[in-house]
C-alpha positions in Angstrom: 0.0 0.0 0.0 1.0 3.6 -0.1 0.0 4.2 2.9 -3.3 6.3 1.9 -6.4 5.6 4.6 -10.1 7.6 4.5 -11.2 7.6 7.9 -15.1 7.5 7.9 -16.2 9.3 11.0 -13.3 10.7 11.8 -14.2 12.4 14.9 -15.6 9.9 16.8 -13.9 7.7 19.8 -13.0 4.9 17.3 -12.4 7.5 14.0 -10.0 9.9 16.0 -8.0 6.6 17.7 -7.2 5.2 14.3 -6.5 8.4 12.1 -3.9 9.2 14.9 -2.4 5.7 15.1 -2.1 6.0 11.1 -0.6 9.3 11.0 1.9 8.4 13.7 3.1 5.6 10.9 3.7 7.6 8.3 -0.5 7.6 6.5 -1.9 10.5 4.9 -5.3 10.7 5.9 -8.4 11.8 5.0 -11.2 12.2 7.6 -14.8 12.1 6.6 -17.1 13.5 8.6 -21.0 15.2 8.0 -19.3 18.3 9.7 -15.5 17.6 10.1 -13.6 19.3 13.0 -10.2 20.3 13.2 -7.7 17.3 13.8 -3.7 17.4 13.6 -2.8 16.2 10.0 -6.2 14.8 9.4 -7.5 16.2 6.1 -10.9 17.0 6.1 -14.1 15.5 3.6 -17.5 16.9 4.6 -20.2 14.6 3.4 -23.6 13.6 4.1 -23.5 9.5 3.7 -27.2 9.4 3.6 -27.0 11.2 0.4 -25.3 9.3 -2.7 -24.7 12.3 -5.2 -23.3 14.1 -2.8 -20.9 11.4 -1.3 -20.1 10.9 -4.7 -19.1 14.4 -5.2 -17.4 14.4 -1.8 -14.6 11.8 -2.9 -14.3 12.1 -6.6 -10.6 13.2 -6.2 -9.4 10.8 -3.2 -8.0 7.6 -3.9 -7.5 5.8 -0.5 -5.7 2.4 -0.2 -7.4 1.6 2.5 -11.2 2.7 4.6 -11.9 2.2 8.5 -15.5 2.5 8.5 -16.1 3.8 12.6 -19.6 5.5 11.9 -23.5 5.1 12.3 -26.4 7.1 12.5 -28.9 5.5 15.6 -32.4 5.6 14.5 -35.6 5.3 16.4 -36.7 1.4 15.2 -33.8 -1.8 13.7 -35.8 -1.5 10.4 -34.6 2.2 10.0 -31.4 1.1 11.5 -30.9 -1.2 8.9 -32.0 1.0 6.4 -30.3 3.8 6.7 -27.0 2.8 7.9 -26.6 -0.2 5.2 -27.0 2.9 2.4 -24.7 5.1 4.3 -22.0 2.4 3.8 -23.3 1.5 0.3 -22.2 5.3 -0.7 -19.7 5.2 0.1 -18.0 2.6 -1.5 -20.2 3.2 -4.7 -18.7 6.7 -3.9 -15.0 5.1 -4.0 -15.7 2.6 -6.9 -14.5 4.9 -9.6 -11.0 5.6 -8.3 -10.3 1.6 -8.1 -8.0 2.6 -5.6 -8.8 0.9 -2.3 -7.1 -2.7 -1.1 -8.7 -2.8 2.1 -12.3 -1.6 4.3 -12.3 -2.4 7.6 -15.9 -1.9 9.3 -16.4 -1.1 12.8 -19.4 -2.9 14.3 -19.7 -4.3 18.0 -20.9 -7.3 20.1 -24.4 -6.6 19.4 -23.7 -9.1 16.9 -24.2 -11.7 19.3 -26.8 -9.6 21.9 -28.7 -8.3 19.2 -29.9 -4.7 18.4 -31.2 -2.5 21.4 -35.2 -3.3 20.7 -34.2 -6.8 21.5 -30.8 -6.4 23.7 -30.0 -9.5 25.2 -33.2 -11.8 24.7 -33.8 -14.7 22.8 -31.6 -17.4 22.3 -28.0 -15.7 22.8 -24.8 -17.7 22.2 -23.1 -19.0 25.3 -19.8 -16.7 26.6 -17.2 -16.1 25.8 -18.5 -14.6 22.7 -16.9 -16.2 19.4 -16.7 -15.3 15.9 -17.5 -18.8 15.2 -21.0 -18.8 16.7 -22.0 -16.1 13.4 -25.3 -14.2 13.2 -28.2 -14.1 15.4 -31.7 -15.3 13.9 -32.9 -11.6 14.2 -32.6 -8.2 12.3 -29.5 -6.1 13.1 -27.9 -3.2 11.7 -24.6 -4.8 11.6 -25.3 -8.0 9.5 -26.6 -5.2 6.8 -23.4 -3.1 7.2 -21.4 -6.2 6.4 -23.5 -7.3 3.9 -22.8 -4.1 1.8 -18.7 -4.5 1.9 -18.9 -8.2 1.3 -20.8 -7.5 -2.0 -18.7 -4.1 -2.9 -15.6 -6.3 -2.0 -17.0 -8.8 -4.5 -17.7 -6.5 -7.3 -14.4 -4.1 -7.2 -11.8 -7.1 -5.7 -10.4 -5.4 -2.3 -10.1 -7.1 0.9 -11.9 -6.4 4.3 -12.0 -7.2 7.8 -15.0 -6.6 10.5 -13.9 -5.5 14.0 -16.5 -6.4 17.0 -15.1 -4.7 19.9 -17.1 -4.8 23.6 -17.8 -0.9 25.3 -15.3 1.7 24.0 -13.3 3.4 26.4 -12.3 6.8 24.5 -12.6 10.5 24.1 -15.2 12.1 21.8 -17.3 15.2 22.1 -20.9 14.5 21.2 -20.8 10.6 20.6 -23.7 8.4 21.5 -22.0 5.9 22.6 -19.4 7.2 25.4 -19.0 5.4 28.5 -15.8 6.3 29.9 -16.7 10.2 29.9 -20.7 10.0 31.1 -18.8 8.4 34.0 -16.6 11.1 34.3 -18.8 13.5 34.2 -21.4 11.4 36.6 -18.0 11.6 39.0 -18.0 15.4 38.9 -21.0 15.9 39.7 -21.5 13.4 42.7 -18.4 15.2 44.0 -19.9 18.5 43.3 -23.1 17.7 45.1 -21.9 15.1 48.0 -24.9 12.4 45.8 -23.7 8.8 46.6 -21.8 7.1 43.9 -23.9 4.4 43.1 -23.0 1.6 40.5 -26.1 2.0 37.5 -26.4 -1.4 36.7 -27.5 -5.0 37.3 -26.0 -7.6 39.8 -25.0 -9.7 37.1 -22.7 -6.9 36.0 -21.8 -6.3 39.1 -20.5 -9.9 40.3 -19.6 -11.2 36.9 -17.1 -11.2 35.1 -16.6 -8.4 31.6 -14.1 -6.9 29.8 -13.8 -3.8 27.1 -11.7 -2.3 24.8 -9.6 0.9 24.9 -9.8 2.7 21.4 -6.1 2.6 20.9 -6.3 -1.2 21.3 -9.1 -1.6 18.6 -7.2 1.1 16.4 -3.8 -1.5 16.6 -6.2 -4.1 15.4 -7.6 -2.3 12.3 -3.9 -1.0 11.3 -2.7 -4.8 11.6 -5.7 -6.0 10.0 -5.5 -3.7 7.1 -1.4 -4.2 6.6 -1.4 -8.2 7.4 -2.4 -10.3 4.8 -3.5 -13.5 6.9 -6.2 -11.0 8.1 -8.0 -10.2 5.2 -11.8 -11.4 4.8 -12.0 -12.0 8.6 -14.4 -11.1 11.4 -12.7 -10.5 15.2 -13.5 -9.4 17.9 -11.3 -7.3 19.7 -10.8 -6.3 24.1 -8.5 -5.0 25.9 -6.9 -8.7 26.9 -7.8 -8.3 30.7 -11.1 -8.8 32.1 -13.0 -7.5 35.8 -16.1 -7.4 37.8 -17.4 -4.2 37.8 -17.5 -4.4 42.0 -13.7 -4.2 41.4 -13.4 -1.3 38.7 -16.3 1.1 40.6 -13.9 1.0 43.3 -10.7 1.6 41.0 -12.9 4.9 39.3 -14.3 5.9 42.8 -11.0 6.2 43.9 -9.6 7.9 41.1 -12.2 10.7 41.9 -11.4 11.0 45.1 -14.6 9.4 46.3 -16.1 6.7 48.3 -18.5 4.1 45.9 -21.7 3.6 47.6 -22.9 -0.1 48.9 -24.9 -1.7 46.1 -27.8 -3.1 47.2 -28.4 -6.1 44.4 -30.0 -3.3 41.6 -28.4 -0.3 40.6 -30.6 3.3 40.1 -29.9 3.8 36.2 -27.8 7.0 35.2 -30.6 8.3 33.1 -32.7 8.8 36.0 -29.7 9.7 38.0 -28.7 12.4 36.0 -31.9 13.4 34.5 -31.8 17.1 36.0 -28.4 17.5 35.7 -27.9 19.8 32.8 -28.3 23.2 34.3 -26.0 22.1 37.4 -23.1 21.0 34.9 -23.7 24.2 32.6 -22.8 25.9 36.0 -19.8 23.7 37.1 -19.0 24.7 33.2 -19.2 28.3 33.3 -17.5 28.1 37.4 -14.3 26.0 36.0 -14.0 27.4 32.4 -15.0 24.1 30.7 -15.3 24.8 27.0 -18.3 22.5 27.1 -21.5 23.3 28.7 -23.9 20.9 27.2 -24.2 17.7 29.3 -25.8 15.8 26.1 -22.7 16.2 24.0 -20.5 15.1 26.8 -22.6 11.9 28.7 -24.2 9.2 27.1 -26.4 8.0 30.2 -28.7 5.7 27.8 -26.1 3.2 26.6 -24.1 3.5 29.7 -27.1 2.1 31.3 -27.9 -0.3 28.3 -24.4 -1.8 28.9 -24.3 -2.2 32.6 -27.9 -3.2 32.4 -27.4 -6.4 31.3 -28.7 -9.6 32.8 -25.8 -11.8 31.1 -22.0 -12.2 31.9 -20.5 -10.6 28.7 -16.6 -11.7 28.0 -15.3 -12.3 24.7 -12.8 -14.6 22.9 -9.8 -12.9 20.9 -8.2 -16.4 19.8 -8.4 -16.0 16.3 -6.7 -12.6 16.2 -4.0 -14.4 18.4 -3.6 -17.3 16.6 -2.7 -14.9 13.5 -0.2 -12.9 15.5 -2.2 -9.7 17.0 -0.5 -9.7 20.6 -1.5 -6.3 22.1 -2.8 -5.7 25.4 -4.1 -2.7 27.3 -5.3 -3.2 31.1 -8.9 -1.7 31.6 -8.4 0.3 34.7 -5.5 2.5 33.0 -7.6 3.0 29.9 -10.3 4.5 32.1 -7.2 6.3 33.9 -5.7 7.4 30.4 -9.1 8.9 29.3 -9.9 10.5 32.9 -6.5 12.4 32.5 -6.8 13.8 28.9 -10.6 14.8 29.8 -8.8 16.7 32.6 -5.9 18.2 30.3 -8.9 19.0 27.9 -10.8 21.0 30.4 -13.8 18.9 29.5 -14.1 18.0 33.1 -12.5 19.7 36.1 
């Protein structure tokens, strides 16, 4: 390769980890984003996936050797899900058919490919943990099987390679992401500090007491850049964690402390963060404007919903990385320092105080 990537979503937790990891070996990259912000040596593509002509328009003159594809747009039912965000990525690579540049798209998805879309998170008939590309699709409509779908049959037509990444809750830093667990707890931190509110764990016993694990950006960034530069790799599915995993009884403790505060007893069911936090948003515009924090909205900071979705589940969730392994991806990243890592830059950023 030449070493020429289009990062699609480029701002996000998982688009900002791997156009940085690129850059640092020597990629140009271009960052596609509806409204792109600034990034260090990303260079920016504005375009509205949803709409073909203009996607089209949008990457005429780029000829990438290789896509991450880190982006989706949440929608109120699975059936728009599906719709919408299996177009998004078919215009984009009907966008980047005419160059015939591109070797490699990697696609970003998750391990609601085995618990299922959020309508019907964890129910059903789930496969037994740890979760294993092996065990394939669920028997039920998911965004992600449609995603795929599109770059196995563009990969077919126009002859490039690709790789699907399934990693388990992101730890990373993003402004106005959806999906943001490390910095709604954060930011849930602050404000049980600034009020003296217990620190209550939001979620279910089982995630309490059993065992999980999740992956740090950086690490799911390492897999894409191996997966898109090692051969053996092409055409497969992995999932990819940190490499450690944790009961969450252990890590509230670990992020407690880290705040400088005292986790509260839990009590066998957690109070969710949405009700939690649900009149929150004038108190953190005021911590805001008190500390200088550039960013006064609480919705573009926490993600209370998923949060909640993920530590709400009923189910031990741990998941295999053999196959990775066995083709020679070694890299690790303990948990409790990715929270740590994140906490720290959040801090350096002024996003929280």
């Amino acid at each position: 390769m030449t070493k020429s990537a289009l990062v699609v979503g480029a701002s996000g937790i998982v688009g900002s980890a791997i156009a940085e990891l690129l850059i640092e070996n020597g990629w140009s990259v271009h960052g596609l984003a509806r409204r792109p912000v600034e990034q260090k040596d990303v260079i920016p593509v504005a375009a509205d996936l949803q709409d073909a002509a203009a996607t089209a328009a949008a990457l005429k003159d780029l000829k990438p050797d290789a896509v991450f594809i880190t982006t989706w747009a949440r929608q109120d039912t699975e059936v728009e899900n599906i719709r919408v965000n299996s177009a998004m990525v078919r215009n984009l690579l009907d966008g980047l058919k005419p160059s015939g540049s591109v070797r490699h798209v990697a696609l970003v998805t998750g391990l609601k490919h085995y618990l299922g879309p959020f309508e019907a998170y964890g129910k059903g008939t789930l496969p037994q943990t740890p979760f294993r590309e092996s065990q394939g699709r669920l028997d039920i409509a998911n965004f992600y099987y449609a995603q795929e779908d599109e770059v196995f049959a563009a990969a077919k037509r126009d002859g490039f390679a690709w790789s699907v990444h399934r990693p388990h809750t992101v730890i990373g830093k993003a402004v106005g992401n959806a999906m943001n667990m490390g910095t709604t707890l954060a930011v849930y931190a602050t404000l049980c500090r600034e009020t003296g509110r217990p620190f209550r764990f939001p979620g279910s016993a089982a995630q309490w007491n059993g065992l999980t694990d999740m992956t740090d950006a950086r690490q799911l960034a390492r897999q894409l850049l191996w997966a898109a530069t090692t051969p053996a790799a092409a055409k497969e599915d992995f999932n990819i964690v940190n490499g450690d995993v944790f009961r969450w009884n252990w890590m509230w403790a670990r992020i407690a402390e880290w705040f400088g505060l005292q986790p509260a007893s839990f009590e066998g069911e957690g109070l969710p963060l949405e009700e939690q936090m649900t009149d929150d948003a004038p108190l953190w515009r005021q911590i805001a404007e008190r500390e200088g924090l550039p960013e006064p909205d609480l919705s573009r900071l926490a993600s209370p919903w998923h949060t909640d979705a993920d530590l709400g589940r009923p189910i031990e969730v741990v998941t295999d990385m053999s196959k990775s392994r066995r083709l020679g991806f070694t890299a690790y990243q303990a948990t409790d320092e990715a929270f740590f890592d994140l906490f720290e830059r959040l801090r350096a950023d002024r996003l929280i105080p």
